[in-house]
Residue frames as a rotation matrix with the C-alpha (Angstrom) as fourth column:
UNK 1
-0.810 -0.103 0.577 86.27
-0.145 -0.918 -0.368 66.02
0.568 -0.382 0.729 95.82
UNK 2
-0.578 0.739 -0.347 83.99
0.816 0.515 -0.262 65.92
-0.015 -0.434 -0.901 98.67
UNK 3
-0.417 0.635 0.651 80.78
-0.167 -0.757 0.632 67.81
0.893 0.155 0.422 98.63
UNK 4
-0.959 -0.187 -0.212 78.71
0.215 0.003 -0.977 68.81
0.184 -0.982 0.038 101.77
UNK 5
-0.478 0.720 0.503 74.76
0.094 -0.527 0.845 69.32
0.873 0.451 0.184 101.56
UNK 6
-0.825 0.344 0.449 73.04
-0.509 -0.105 -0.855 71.11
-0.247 -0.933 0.262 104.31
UNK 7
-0.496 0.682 -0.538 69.96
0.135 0.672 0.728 68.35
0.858 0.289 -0.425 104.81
UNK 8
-0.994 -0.097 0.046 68.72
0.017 -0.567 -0.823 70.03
0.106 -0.818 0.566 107.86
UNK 9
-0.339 0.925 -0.173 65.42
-0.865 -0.379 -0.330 70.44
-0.371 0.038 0.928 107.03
UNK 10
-0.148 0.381 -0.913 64.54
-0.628 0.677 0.384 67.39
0.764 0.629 0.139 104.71
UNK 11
-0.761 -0.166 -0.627 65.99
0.290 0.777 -0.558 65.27
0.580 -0.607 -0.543 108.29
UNK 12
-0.921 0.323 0.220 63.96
-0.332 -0.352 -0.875 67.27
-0.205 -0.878 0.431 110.52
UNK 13
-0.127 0.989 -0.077 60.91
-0.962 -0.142 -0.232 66.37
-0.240 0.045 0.970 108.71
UNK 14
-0.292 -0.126 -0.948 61.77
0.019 0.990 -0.137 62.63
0.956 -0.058 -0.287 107.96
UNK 15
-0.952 -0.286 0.108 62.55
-0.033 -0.257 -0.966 62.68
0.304 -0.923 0.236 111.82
UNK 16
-0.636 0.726 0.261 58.70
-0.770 -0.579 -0.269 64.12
-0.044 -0.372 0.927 112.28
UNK 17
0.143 0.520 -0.842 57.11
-0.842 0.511 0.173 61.71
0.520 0.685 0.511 109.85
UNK 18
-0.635 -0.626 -0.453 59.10
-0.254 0.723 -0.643 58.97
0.730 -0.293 -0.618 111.34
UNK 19
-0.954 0.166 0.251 57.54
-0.254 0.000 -0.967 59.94
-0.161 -0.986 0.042 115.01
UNK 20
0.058 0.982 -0.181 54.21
-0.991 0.035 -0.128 60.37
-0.119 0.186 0.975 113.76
UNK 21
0.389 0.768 -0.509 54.02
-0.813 0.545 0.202 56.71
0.433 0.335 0.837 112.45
UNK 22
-0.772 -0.360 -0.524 55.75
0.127 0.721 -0.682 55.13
0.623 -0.593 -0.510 114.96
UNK 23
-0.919 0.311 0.242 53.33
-0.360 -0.417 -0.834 56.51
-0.159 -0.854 0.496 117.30
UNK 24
0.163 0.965 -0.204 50.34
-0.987 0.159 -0.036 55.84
-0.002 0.208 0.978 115.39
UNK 25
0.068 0.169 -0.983 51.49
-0.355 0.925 0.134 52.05
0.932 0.340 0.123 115.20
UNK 26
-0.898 -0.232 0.373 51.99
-0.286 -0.337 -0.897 52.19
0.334 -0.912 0.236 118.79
UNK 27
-0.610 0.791 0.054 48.73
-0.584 -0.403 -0.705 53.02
-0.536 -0.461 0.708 119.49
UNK 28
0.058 0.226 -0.972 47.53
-0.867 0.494 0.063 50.60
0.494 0.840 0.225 116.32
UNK 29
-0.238 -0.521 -0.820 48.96
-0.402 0.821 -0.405 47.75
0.884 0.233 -0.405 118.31
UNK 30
-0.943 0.314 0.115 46.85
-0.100 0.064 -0.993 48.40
-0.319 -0.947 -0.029 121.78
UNK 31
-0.048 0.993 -0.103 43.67
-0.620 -0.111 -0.777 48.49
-0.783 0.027 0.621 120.06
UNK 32
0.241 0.003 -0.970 44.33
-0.561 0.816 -0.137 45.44
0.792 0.577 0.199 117.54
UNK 33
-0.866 -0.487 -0.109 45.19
-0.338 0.732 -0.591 43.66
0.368 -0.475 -0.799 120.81
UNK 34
-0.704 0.709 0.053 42.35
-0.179 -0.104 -0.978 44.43
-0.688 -0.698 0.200 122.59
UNK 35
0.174 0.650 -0.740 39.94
-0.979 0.194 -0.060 43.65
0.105 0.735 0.670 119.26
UNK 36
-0.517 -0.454 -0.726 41.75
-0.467 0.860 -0.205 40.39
0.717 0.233 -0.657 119.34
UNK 37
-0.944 0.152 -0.294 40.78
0.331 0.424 -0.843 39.42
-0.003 -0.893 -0.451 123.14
UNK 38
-0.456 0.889 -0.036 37.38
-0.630 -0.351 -0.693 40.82
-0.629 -0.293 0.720 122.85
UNK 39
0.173 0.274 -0.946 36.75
-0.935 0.348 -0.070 38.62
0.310 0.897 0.316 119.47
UNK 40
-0.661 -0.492 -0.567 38.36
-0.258 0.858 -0.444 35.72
0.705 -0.147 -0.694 120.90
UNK 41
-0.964 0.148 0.219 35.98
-0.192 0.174 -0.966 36.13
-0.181 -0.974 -0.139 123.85
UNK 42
-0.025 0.996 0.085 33.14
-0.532 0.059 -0.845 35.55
-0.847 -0.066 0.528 121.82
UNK 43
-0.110 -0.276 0.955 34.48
0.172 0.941 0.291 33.48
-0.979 0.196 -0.056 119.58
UNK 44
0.945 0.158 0.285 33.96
0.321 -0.298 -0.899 35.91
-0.057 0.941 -0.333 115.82
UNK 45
0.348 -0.597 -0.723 37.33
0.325 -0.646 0.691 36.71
-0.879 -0.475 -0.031 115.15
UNK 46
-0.742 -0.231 0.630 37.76
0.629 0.087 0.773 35.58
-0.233 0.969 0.081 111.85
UNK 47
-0.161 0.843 0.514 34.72
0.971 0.042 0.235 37.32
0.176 0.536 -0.825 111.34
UNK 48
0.653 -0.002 -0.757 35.43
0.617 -0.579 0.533 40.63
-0.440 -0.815 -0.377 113.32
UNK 49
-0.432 -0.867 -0.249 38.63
0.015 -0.283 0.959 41.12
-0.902 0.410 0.135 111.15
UNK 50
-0.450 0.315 0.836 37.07
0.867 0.379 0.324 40.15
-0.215 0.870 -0.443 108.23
UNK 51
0.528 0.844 -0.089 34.10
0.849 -0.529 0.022 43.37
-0.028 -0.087 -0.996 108.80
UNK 52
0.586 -0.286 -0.758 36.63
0.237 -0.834 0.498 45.77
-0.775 -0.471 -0.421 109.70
UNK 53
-0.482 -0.844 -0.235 38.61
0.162 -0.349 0.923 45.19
-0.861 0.407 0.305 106.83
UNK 54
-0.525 -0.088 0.847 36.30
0.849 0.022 0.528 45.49
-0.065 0.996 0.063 104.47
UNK 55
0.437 0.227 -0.870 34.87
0.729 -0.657 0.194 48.63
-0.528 -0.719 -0.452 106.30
UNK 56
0.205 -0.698 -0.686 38.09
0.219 -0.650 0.727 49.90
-0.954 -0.299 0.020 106.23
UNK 57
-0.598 -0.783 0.170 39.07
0.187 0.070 0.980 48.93
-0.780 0.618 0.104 102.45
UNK 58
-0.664 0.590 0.459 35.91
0.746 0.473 0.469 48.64
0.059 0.654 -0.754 100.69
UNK 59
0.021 0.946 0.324 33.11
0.960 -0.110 0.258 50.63
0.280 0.305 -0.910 101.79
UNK 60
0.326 0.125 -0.937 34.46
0.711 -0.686 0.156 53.83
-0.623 -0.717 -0.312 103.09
UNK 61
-0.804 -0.589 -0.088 36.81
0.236 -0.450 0.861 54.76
-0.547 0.672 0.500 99.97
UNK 62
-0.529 0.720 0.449 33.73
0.725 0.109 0.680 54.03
0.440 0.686 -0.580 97.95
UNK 63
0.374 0.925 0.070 31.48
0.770 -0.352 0.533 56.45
0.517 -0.146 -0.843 100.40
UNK 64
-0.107 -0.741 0.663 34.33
0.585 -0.586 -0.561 59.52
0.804 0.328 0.496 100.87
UNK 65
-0.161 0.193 0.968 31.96
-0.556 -0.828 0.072 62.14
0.815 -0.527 0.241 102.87
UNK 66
0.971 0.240 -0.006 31.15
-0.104 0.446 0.889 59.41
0.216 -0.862 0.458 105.62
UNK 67
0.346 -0.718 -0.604 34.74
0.923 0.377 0.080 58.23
0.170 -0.585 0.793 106.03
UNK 68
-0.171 -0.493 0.853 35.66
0.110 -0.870 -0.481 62.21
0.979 0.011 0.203 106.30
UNK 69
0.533 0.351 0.770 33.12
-0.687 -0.351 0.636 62.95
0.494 -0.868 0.054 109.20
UNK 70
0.836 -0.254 -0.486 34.44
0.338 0.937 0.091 59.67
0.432 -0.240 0.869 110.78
UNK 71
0.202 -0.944 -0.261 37.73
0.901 0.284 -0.328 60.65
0.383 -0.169 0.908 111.06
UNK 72
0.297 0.282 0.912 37.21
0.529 -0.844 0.088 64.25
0.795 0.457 -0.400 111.88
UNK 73
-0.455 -0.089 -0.886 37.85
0.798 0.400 -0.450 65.10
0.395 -0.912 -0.111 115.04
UNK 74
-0.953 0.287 0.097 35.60
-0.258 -0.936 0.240 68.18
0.160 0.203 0.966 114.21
UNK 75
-0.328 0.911 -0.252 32.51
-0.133 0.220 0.966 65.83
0.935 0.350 0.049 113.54
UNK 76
0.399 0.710 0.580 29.95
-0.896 0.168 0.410 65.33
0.194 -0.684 0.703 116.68
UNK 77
-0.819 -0.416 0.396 30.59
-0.474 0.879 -0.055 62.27
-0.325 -0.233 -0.917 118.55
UNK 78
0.008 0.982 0.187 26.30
-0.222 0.184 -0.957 61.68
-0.975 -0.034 0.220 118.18
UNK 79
0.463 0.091 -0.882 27.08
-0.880 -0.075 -0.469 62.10
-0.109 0.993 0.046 114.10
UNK 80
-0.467 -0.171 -0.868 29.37
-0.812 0.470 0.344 59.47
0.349 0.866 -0.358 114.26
UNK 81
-0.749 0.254 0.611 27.88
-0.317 0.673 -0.668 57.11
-0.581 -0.695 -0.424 116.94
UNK 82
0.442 0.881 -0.168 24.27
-0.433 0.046 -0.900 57.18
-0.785 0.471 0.402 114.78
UNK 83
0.111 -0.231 -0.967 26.72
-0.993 0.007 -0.116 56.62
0.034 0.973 -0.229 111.18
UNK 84
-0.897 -0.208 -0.390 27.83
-0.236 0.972 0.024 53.21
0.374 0.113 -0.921 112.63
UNK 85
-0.257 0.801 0.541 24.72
-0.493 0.373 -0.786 52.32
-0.831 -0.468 0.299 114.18
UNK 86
0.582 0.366 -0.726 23.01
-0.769 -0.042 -0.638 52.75
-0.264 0.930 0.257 110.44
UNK 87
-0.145 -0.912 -0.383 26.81
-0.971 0.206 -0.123 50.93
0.191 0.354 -0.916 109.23
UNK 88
-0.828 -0.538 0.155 26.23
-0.551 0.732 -0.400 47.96
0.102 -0.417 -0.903 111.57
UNK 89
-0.118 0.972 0.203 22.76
-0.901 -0.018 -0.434 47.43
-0.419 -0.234 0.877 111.47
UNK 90
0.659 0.733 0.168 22.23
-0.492 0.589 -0.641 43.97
-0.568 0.340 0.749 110.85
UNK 91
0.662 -0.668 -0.339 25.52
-0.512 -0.073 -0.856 44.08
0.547 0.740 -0.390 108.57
UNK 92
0.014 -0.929 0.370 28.05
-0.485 -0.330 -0.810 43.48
0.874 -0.168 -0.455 111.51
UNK 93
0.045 -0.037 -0.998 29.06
0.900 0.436 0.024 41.23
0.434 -0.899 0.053 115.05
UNK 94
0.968 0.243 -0.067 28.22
0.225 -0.713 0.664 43.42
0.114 -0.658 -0.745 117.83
UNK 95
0.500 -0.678 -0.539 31.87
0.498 -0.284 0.819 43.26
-0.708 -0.678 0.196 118.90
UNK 96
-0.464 -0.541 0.702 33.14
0.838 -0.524 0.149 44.98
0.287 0.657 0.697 115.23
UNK 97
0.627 0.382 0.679 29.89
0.260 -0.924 0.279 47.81
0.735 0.002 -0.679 116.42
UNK 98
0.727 0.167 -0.666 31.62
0.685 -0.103 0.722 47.60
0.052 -0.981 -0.189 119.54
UNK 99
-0.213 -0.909 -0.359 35.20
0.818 -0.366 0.444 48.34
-0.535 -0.199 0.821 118.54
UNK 100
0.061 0.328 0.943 33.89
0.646 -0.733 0.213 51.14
0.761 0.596 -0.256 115.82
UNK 101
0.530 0.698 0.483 32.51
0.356 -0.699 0.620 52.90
0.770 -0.156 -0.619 118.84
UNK 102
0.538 -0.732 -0.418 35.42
0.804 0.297 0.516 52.46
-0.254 -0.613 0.748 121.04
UNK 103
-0.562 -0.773 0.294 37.60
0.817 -0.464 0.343 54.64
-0.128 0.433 0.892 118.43
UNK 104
-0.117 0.097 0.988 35.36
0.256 -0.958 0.125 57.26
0.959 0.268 0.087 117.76
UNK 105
0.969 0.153 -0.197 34.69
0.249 -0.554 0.794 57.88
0.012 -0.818 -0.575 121.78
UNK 106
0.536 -0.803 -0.261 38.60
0.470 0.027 0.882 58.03
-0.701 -0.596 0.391 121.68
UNK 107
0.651 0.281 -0.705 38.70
-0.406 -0.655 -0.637 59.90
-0.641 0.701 -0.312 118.73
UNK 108
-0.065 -0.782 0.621 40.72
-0.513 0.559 0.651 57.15
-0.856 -0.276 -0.437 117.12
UNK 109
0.645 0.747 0.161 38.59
-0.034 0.239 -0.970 56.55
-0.763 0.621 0.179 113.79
UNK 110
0.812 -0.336 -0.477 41.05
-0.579 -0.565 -0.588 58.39
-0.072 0.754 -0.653 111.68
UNK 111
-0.270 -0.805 -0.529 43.52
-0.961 0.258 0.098 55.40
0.057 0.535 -0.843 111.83
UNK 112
0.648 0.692 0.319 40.71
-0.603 0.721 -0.341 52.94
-0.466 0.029 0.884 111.37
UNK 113
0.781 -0.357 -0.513 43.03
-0.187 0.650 -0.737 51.12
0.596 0.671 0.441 108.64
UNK 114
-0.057 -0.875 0.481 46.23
-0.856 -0.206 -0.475 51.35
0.514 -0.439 -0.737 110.98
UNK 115
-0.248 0.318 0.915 44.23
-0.946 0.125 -0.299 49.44
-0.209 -0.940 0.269 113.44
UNK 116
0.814 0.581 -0.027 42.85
-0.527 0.716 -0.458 46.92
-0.246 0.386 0.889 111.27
UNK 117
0.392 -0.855 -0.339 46.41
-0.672 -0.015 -0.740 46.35
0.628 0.518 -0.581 109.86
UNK 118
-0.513 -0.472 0.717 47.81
-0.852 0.181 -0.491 45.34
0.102 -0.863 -0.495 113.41
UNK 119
0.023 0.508 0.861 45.23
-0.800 0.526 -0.289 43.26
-0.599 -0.682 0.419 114.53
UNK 120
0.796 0.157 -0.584 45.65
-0.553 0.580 -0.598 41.25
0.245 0.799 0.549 111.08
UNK 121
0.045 -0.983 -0.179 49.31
-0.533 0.128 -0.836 40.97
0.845 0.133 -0.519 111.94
UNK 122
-0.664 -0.646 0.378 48.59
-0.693 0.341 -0.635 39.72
0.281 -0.684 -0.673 115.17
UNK 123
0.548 0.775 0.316 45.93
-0.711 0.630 -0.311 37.17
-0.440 -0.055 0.896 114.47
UNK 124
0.863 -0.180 -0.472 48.38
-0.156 0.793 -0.588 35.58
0.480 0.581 0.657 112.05
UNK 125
-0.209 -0.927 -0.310 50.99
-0.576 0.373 -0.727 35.30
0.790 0.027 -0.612 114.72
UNK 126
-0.133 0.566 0.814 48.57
-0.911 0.253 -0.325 33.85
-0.390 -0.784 0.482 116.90
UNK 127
0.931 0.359 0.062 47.67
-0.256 0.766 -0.590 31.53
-0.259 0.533 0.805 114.10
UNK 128
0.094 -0.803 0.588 51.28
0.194 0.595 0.780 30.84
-0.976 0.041 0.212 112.92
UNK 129
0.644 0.127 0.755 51.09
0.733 0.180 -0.656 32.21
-0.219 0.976 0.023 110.03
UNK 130
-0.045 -0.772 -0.634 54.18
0.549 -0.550 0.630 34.08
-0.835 -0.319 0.448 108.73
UNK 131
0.383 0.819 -0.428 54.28
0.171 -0.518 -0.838 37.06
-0.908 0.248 -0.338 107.17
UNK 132
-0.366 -0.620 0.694 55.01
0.711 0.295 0.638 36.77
-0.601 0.727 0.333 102.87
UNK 133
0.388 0.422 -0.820 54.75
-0.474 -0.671 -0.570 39.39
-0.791 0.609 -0.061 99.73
UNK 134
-0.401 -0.579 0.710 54.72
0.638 0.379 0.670 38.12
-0.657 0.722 0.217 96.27
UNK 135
-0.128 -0.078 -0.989 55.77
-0.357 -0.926 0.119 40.08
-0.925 0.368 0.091 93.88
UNK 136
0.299 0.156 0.941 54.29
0.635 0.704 -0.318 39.21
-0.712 0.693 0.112 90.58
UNK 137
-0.753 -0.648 -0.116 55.08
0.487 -0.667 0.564 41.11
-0.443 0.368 0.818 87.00
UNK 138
-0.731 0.681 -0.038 51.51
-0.253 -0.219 0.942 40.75
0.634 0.698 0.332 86.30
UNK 139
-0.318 0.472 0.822 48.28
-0.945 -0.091 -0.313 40.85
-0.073 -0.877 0.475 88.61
UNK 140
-0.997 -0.014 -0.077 47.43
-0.007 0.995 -0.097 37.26
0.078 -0.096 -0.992 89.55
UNK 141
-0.029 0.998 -0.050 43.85
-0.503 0.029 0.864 35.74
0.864 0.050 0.501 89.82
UNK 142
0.239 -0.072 0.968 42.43
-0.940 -0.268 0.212 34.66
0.244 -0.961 -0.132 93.06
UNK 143
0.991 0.130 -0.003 43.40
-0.130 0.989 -0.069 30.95
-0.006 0.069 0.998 91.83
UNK 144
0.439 -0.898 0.044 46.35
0.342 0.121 -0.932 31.54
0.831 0.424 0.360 90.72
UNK 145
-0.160 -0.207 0.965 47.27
-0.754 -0.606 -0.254 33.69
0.638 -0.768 -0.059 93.72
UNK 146
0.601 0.673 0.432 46.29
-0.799 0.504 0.327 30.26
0.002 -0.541 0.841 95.71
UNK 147
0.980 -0.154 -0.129 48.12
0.053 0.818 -0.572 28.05
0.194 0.554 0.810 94.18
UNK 148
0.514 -0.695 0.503 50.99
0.007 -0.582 -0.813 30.01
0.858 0.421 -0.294 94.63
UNK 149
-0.019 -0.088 0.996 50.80
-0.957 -0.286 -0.044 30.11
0.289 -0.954 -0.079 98.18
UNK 150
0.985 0.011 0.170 50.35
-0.073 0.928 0.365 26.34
-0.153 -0.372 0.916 98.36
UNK 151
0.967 -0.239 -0.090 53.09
0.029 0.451 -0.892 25.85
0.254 0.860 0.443 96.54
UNK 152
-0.184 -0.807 0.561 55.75
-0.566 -0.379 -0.732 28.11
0.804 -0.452 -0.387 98.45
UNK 153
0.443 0.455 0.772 53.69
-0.897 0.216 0.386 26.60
0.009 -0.864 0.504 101.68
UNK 154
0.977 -0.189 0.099 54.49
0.208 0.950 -0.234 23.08
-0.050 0.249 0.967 100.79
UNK 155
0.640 -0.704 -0.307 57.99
0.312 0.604 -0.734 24.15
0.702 0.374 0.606 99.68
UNK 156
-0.354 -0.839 0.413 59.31
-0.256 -0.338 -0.906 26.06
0.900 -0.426 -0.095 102.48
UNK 157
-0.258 0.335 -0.906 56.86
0.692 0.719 0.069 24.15
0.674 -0.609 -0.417 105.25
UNK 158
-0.964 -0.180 -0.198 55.44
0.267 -0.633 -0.727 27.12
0.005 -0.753 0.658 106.56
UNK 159
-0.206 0.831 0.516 52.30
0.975 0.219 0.037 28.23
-0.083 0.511 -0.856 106.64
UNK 160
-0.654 -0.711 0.257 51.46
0.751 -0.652 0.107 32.25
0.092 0.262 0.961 105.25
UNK 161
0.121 0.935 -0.334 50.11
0.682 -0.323 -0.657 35.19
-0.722 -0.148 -0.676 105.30
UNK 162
-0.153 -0.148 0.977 49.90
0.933 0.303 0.192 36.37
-0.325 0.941 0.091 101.95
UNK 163
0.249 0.122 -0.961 50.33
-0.054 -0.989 -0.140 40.21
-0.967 0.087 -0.239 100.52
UNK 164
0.103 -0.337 0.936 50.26
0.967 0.254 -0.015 40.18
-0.232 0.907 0.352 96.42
UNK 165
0.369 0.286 -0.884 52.07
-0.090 -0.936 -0.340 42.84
-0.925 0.205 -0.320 94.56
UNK 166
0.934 0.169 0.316 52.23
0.344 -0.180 -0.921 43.99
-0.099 0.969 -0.226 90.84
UNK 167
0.454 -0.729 -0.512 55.43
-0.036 -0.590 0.807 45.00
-0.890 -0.348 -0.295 89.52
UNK 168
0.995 -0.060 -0.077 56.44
-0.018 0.660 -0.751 44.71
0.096 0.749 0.655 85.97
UNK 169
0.113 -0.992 0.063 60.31
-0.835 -0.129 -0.535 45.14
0.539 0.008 -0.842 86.79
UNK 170
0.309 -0.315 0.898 60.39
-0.630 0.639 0.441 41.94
-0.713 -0.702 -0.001 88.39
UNK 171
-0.412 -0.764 -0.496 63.15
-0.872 0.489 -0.029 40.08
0.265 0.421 -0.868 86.87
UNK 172
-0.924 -0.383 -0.003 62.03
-0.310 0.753 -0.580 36.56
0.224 -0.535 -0.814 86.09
UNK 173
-0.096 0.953 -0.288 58.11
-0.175 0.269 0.947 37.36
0.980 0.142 0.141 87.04
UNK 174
0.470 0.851 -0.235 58.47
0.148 0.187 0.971 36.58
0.870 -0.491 -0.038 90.63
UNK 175
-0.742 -0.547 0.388 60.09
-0.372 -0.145 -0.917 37.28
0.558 -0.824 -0.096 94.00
UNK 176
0.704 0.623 -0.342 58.60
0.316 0.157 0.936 35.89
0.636 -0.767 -0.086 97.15
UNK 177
-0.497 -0.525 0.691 59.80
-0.550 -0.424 -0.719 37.79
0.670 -0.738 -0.078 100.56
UNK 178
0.384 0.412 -0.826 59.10
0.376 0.748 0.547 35.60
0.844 -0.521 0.132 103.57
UNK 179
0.859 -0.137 -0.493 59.59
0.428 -0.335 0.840 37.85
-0.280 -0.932 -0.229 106.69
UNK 180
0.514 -0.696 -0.501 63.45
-0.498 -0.718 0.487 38.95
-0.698 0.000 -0.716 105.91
UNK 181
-0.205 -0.625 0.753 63.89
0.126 0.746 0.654 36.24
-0.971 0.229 -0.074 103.76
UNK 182
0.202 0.529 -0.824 63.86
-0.731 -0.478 -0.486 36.44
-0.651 0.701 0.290 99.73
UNK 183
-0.107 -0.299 0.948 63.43
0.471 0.825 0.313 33.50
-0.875 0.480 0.052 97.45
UNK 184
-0.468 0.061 -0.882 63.83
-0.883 -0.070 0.464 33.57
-0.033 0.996 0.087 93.72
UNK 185
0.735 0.596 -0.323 61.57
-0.633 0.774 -0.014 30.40
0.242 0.215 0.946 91.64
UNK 186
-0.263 -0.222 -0.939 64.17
-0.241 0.958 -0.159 27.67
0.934 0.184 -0.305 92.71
UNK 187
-0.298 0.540 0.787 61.97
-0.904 0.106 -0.415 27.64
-0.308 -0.835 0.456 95.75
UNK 188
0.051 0.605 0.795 60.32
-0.150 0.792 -0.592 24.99
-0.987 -0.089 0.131 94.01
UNK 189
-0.825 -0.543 0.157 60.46
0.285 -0.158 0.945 23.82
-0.488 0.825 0.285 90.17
UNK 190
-0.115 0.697 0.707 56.60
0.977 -0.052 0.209 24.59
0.182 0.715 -0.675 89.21
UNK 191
0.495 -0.051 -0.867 57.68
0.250 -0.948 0.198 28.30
-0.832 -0.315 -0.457 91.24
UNK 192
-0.578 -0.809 0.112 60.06
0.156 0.025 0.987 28.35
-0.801 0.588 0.112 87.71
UNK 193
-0.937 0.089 0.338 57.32
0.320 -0.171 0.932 28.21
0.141 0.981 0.131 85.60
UNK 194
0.241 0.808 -0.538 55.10
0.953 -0.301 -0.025 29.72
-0.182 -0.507 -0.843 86.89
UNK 195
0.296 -0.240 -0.925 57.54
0.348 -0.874 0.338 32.64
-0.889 -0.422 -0.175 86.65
UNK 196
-0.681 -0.573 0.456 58.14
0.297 0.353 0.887 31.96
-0.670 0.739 -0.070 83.47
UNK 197
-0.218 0.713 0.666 54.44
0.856 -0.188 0.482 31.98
0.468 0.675 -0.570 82.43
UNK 198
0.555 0.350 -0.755 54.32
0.545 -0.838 0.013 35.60
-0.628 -0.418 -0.656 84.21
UNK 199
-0.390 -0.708 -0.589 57.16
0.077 -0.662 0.745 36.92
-0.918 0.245 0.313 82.39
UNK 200
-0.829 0.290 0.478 55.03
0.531 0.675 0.512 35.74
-0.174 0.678 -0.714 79.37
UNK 201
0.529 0.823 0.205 51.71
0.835 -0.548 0.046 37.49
0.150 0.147 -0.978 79.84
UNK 202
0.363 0.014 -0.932 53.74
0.553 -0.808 0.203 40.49
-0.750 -0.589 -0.301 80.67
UNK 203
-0.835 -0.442 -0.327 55.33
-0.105 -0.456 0.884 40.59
-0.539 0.773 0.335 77.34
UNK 204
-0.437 0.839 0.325 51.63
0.867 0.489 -0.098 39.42
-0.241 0.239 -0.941 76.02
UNK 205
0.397 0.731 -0.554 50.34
0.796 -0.575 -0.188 42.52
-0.457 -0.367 -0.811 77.68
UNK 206
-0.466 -0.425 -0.776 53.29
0.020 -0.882 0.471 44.74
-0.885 0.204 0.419 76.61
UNK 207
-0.813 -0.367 -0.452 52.51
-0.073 -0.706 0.704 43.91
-0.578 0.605 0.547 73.34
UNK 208
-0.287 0.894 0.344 49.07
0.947 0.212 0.241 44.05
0.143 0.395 -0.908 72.72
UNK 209
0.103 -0.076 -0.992 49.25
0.456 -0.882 0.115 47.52
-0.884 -0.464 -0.056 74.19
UNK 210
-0.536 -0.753 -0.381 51.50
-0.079 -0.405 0.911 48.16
-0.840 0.519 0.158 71.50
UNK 211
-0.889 0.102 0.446 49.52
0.451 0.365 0.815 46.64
-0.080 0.925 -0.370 68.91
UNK 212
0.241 0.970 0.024 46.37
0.955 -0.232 -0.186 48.55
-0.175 0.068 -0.982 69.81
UNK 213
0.307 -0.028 -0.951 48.06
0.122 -0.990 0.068 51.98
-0.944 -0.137 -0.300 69.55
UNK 214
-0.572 -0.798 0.191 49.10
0.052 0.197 0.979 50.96
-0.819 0.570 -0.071 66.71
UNK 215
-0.474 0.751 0.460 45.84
0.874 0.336 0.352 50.31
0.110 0.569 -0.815 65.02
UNK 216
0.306 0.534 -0.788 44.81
0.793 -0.601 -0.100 53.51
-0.527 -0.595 -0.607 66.49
């Protein structure tokens, strides 16, 4: 029997949501160019990207009421112009104070991370570096999280840009996504165990869990 559900409303606001972050990546992707060519013109890019993301990832979450006023479009331009001064003092390449101030004359602050995002994406297609996510079942150390990336590097001859994520439902311990592509571990045979020892600490972890509530 078919059923019919009016969805009328749920679409309209997908639809919205949709616009909204198409737009905002839009607009993400003119001002991660332009960071690019301004960095490039003074030769700090690595270093430019580097500031902004940890800006973006690091020191604002951590400092809440600054990244509010930032993004405000309530807050004084002077309030925030003075916040990065203070921000960049000494800390920062003129051209990261430069782009800071760029977005807040354009009230553009509030997708500080958007921005940063892009310009990552399009340094590493500048560099060749395609984009990869590995899913792990368990969080990886930054060695291990290295290794890894040689390892696929070497076996699919590419060189990456790396995104780790956590999952414990990963059948196996590992998935690697290369751009539209998904490998399983016969990428390579030490990608096998490797996934192997993940699937391993994850039952490790499950049950030590277990065994401490237990004792509890």
């Amino acid at each position: 029997m078919n059923q019919t559900f009016s969805t009328s409303g749920s679409s309209a606001a997908a639809a919205d949501e949709s616009h909204i972050d198409i737009a905002v990546e839009r607009v993400a992707k003119v001002y991660a160019q332009a960071i690019i060519e301004a960095a490039d013109r003074k030769n700090c890019r690595r270093d430019v990207l580097d500031e902004l993301t940890s800006l973006a990832h690091d020191v604002l979450p951590k400092v809440p009421q600054a990244a509010q006023m930032l993004a405000s479009p309530k807050a004084a331009l002077e309030q925030k112009t003075a916040l990065i001064d203070r921000m960049a003092a000494g800390r920062m390449q003129p051209t990261t104070a430069h782009t800071l101030h760029v977005l807040a004359r354009h009230g553009r602050l509030d997708i500080l991370a958007d921005v940063v995002a892009a310009a990552r994406r399009r340094a590493d297609e500048l560099e060749g570096r395609k984009p990869a996510t590995f899913t792990t079942a368990v969080p990886l150390d930054a060695a291990d999280q290295a290794r890894l990336v040689a390892e696929v590097e070497r076996a699919v001859s590419t060189t990456l840009a790396a995104t780790f994520v956590v999952d414990p439902a990963v059948i196996g311990g590992l998935v690697v996504r290369i751009a539209d592509t998904v490998y399983d571990q016969s990428v390579a045979t030490s990608l096998v165990r490797l996934g192997q020892r993940l699937k391993q600490r994850s039952i490790h972890e499950i049950q030590y869990g277990r065994d401490r509530l237990s004792t509890a």
